[in-house]
C-alpha positions, 0 to 999 in steps of 0.5 A: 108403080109396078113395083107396089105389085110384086110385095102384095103379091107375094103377101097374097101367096104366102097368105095362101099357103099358110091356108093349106092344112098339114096332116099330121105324119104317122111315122112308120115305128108308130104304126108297127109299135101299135101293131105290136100293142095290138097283138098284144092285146089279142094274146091277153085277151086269148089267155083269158079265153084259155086259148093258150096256143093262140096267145103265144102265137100273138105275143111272139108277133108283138116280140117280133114287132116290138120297137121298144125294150119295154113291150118286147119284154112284155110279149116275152113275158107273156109267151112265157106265160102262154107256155106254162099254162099249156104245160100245166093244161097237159 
């Protein structure tokens, strides 16, 4: 009889765990490359603003934060930018 017991017990606590929700991970590449995306944004949004020296600064922290080749290029390109317009500005 006791034996009947211990397999419904089992069931019963596995039925129990399976109830549990499970957050999703954030990996920490994720959060720096958002960062990255971010900054960015920001240097876009100062070019716009023809705060030249502001976007620079912002782009070279979306380089530095880049996880991947693709976004580095674009904060590299967009430093570049940043420049040319304060030499022209000059």
């Amino acid at each position: 009889m006791k034996w009947f017991f211990l397999p419904a017990a089992v069931v019963v606590l596995l039925a129990g765990c399976s109830m549990w929700e499970k957050k999703p991970v954030e990996q920490p590449l994720q959060r720096i490359n958002g960062y990255a995306f971010s900054c960015y944004g920001q240097g876009v949004e100062y070019l716009r603003e023809e705060r030249f020296e502001l976007a620079r600064e912002q782009f070279s922290y979306a380089a530095a934060a880049a996880v991947n080749k693709m976004t580095y290029d674009d904060a590299v390109d967009g430093m570049k930018r940043a420049e040319q317009l304060l030499r022209e500005r000059r």
